[in-house]
N, CA, C and O atoms as a GROMACS GRO file, in nm:
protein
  340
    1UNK      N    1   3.463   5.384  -4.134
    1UNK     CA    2   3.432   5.357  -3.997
    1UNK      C    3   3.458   5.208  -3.971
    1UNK      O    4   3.404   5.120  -4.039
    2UNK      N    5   3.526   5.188  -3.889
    2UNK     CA    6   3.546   5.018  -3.806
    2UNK      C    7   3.430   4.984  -3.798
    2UNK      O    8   3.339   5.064  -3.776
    3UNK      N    9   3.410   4.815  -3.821
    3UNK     CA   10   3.280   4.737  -3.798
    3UNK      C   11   3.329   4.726  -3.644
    3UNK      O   12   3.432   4.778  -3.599
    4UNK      N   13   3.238   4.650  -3.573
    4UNK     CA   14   3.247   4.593  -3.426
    4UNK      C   15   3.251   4.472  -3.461
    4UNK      O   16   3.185   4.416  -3.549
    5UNK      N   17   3.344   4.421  -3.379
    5UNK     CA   18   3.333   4.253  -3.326
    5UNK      C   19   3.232   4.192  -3.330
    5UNK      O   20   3.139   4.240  -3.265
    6UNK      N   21   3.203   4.051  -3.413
    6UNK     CA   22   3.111   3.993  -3.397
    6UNK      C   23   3.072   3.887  -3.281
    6UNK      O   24   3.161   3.809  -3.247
    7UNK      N   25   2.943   3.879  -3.215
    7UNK     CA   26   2.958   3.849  -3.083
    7UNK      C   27   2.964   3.695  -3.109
    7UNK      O   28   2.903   3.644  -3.203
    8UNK      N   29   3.039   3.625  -3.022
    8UNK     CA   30   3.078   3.465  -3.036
    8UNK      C   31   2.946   3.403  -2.976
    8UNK      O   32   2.875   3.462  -2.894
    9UNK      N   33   2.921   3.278  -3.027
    9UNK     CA   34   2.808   3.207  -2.973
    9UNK      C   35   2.843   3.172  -2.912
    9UNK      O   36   2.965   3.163  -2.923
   10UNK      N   37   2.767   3.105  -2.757
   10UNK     CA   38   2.834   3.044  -2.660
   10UNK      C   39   2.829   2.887  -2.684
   10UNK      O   40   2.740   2.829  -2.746
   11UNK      N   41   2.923   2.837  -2.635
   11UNK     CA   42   2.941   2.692  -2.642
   11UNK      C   43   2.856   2.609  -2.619
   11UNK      O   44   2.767   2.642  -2.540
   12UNK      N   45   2.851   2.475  -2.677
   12UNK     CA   46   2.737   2.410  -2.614
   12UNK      C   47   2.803   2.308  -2.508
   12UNK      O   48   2.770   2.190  -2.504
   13UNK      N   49   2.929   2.382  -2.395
   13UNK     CA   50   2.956   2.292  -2.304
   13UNK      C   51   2.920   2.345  -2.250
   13UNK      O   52   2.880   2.274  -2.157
   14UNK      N   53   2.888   2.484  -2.224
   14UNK     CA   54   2.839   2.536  -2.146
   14UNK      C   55   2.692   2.564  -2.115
   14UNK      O   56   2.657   2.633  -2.019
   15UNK      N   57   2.593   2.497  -2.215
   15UNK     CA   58   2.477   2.482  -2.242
   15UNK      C   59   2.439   2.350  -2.188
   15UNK      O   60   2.326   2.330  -2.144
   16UNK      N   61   2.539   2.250  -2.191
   16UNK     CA   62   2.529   2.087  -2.143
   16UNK      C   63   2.508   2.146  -1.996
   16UNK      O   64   2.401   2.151  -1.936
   17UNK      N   65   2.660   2.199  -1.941
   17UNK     CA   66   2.656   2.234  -1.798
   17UNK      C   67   2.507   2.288  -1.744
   17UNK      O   68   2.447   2.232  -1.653
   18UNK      N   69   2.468   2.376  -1.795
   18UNK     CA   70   2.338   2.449  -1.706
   18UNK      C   71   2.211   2.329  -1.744
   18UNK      O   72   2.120   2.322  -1.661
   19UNK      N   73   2.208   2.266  -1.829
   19UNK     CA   74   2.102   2.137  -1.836
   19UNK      C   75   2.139   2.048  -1.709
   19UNK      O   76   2.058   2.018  -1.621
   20UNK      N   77   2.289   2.003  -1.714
   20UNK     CA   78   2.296   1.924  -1.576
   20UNK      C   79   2.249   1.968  -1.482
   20UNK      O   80   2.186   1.893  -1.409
   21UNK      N   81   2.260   2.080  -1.454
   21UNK     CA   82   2.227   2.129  -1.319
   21UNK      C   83   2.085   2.138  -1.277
   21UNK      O   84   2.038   2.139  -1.164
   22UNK      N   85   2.005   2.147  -1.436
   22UNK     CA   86   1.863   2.172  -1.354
   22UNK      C   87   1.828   2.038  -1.339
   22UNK      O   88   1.735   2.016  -1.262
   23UNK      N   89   1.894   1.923  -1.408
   23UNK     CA   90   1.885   1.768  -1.362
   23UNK      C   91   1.857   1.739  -1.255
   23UNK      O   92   1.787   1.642  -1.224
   24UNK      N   93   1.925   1.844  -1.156
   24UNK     CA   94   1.907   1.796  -1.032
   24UNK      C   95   1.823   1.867  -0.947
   24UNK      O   96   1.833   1.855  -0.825
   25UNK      N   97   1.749   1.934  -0.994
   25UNK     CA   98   1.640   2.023  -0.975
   25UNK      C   99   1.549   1.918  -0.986
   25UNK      O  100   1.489   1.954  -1.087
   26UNK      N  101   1.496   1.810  -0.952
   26UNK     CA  102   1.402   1.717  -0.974
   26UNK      C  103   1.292   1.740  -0.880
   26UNK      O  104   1.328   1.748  -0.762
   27UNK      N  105   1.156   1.755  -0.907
   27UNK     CA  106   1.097   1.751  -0.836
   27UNK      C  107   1.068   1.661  -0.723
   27UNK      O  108   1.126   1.554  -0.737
   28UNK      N  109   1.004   1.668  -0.627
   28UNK     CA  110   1.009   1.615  -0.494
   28UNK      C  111   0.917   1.459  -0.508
   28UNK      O  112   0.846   1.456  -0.609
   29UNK      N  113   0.912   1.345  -0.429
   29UNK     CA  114   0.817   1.242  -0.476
   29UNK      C  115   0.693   1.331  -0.376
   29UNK      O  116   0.680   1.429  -0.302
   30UNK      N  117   0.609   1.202  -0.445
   30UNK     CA  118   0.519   1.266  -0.334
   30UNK      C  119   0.450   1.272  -0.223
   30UNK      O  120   0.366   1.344  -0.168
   31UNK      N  121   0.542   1.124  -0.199
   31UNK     CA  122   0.567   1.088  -0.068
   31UNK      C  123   0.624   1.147   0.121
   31UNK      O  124   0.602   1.127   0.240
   32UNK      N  125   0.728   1.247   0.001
   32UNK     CA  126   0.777   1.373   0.092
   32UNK      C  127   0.742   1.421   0.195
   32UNK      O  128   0.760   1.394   0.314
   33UNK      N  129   0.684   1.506   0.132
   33UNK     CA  130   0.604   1.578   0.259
   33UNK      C  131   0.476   1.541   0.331
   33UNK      O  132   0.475   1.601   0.438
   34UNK      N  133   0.380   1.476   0.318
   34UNK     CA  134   0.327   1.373   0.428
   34UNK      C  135   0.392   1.331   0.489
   34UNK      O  136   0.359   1.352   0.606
   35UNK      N  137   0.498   1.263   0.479
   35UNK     CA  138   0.625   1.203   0.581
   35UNK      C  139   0.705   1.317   0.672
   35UNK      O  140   0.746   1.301   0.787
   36UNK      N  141   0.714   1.423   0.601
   36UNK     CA  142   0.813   1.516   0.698
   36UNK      C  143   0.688   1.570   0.823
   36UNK      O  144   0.698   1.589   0.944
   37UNK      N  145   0.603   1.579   0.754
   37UNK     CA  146   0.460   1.694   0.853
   37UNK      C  147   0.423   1.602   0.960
   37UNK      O  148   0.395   1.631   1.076
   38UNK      N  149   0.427   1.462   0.895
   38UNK     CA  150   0.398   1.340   1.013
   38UNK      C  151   0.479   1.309   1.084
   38UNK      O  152   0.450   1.278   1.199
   39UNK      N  153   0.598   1.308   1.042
   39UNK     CA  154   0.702   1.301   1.176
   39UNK      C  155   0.705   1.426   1.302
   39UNK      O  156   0.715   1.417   1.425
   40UNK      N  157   0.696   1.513   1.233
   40UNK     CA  158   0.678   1.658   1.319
   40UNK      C  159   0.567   1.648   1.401
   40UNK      O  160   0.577   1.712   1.505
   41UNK      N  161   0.439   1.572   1.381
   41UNK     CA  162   0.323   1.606   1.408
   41UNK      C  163   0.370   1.441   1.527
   41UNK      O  164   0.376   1.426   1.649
   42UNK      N  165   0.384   1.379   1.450
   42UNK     CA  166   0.420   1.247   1.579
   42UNK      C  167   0.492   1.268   1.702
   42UNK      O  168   0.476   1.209   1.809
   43UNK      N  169   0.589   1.376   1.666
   43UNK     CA  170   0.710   1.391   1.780
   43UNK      C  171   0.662   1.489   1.878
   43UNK      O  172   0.713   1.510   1.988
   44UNK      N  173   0.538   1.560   1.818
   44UNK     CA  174   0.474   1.655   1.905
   44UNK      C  175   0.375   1.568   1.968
   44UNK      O  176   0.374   1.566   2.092
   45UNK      N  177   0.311   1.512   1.917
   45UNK     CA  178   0.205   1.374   2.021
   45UNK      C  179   0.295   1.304   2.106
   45UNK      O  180   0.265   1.267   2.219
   46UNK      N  181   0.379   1.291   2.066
   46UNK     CA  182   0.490   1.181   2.172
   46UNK      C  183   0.497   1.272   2.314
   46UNK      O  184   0.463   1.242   2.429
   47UNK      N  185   0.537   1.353   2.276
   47UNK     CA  186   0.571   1.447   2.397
   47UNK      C  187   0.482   1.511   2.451
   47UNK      O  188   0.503   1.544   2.567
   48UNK      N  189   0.356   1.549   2.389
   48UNK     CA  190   0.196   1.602   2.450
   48UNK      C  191   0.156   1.416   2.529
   48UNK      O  192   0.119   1.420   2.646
   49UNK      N  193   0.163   1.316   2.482
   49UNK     CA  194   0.127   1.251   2.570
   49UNK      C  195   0.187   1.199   2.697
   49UNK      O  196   0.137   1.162   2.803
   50UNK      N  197   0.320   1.209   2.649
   50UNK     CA  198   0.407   1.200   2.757
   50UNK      C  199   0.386   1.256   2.908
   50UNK      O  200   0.412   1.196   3.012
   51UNK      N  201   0.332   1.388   2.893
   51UNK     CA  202   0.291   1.514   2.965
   51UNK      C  203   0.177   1.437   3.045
   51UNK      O  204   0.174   1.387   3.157
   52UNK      N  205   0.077   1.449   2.933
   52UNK     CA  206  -0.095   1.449   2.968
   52UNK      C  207  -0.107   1.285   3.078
   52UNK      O  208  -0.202   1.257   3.151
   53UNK      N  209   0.010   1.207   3.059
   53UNK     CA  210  -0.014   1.046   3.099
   53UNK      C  211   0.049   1.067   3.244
   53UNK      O  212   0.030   0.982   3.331
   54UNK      N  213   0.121   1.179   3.269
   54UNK     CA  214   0.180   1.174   3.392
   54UNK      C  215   0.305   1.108   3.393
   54UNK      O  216   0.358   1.080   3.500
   55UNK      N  217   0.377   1.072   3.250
   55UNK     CA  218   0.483   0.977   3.268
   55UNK      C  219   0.463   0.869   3.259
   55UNK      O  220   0.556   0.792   3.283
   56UNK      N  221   0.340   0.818   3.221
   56UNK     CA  222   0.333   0.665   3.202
   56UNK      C  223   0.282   0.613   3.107
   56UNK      O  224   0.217   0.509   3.110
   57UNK      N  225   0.315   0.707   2.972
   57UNK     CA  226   0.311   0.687   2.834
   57UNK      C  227   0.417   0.727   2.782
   57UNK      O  228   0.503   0.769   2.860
   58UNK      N  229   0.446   0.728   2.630
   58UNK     CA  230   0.430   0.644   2.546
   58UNK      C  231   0.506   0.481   2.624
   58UNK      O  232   0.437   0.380   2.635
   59UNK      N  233   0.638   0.486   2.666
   59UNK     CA  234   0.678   0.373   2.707
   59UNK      C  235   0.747   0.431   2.844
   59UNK      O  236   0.850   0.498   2.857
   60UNK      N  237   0.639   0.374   2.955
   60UNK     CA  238   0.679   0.406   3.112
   60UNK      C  239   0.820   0.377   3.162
   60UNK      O  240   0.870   0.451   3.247
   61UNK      N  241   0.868   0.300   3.125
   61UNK     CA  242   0.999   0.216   3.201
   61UNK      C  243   1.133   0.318   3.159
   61UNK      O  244   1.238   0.313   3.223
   62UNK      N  245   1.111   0.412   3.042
   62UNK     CA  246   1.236   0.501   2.991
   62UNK      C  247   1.202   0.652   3.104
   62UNK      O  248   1.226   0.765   3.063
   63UNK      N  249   1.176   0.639   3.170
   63UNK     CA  250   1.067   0.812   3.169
   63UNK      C  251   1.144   0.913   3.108
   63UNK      O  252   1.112   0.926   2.989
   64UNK      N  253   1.241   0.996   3.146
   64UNK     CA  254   1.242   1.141   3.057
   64UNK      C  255   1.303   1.114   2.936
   64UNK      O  256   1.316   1.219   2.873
   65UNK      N  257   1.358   0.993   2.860
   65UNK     CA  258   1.362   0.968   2.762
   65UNK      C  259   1.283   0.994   2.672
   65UNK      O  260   1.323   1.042   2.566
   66UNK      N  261   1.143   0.967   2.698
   66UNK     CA  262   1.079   0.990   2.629
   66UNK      C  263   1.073   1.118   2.570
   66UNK      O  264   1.026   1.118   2.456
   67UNK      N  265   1.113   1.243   2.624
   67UNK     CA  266   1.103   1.362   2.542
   67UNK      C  267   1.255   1.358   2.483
   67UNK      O  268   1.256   1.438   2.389
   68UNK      N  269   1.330   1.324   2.492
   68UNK     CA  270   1.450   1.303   2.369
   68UNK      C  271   1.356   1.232   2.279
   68UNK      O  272   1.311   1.298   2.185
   69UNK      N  273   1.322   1.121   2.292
   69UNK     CA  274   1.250   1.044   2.175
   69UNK      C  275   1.190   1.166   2.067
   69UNK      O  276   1.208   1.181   1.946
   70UNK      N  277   1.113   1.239   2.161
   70UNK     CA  278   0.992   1.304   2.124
   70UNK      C  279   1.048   1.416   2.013
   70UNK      O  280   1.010   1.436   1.898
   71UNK      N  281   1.141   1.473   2.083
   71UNK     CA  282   1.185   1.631   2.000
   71UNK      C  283   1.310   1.522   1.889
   71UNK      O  284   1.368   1.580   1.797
   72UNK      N  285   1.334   1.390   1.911
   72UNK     CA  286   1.438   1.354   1.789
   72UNK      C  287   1.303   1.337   1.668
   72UNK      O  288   1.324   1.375   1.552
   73UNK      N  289   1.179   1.283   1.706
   73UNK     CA  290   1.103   1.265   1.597
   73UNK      C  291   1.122   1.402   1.548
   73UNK      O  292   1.202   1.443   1.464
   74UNK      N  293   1.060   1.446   1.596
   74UNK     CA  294   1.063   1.565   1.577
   74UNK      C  295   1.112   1.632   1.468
   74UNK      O  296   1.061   1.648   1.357
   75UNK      N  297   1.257   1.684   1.529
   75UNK     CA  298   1.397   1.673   1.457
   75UNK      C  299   1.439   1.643   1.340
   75UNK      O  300   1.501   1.718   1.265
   76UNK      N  301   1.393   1.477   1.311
   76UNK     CA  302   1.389   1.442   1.174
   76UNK      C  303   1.315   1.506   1.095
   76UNK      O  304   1.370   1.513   0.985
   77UNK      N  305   1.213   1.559   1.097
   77UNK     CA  306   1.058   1.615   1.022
   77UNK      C  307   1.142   1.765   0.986
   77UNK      O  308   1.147   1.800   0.868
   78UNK      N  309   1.208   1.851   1.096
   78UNK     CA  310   1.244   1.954   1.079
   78UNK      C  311   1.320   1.940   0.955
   78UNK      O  312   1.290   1.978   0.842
   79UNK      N  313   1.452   1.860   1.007
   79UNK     CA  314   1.601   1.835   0.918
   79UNK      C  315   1.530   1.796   0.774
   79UNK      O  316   1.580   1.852   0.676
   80UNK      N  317   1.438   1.721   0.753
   80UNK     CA  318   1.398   1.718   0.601
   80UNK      C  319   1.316   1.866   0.521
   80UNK      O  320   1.313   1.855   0.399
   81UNK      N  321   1.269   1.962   0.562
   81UNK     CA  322   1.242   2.061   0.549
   81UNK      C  323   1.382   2.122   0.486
   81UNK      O  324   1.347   2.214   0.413
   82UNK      N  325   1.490   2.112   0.484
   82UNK     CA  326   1.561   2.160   0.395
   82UNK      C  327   1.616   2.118   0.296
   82UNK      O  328   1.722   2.147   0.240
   83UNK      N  329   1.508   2.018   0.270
   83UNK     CA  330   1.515   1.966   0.137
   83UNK      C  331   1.409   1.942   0.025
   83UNK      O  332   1.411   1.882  -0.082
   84UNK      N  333   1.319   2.011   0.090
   84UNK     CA  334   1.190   2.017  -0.002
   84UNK      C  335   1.194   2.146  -0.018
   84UNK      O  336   1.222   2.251   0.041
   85UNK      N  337   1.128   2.071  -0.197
   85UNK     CA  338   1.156   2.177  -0.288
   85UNK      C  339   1.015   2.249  -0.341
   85UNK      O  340   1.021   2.343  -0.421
   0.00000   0.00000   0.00000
């Protein structure tokens, strides 16, 4: 009866490769996310006061600027959410 093929070990370039990769799997600082939740949470005060002041908050002299301001804070807080890990 024929033996079977003996199975080849796999390389260790290919063992280097999958180590690099979880390299970059680094966990998050932990600075992170306090910063993303606070920007979100700022850009929503910006624009709740904006409202509640009648227009003559956060800074009167821009008026509907201020809600661009508001939803870009915003914005930023979101856009980092796809990067926490």
């Amino acid at each position: 009866m024929p033996e079977s093929k003996p199975r080849r070990k796999k390389s260790t370039q290919g063992q280097a490769e999958r180590q690099s990769a979880h390299a970059i799997d680094k966990p998050m600082p932990g600075w992170y996310k306090p910063v993303m939740f606070g920007l979100m949470l700022l850009g929503l005060l910006w624009i709740i006061v904006y409202y509640l002041s009648q227009t003559l908050f956060p800074i009167p002299n821009i008026g509907g600027w201020n809600i661009v301001i508001g939803f870009g804070i915003a914005m930023v807080g979101f856009f980092m959410t796809t990067g926490w890990k």
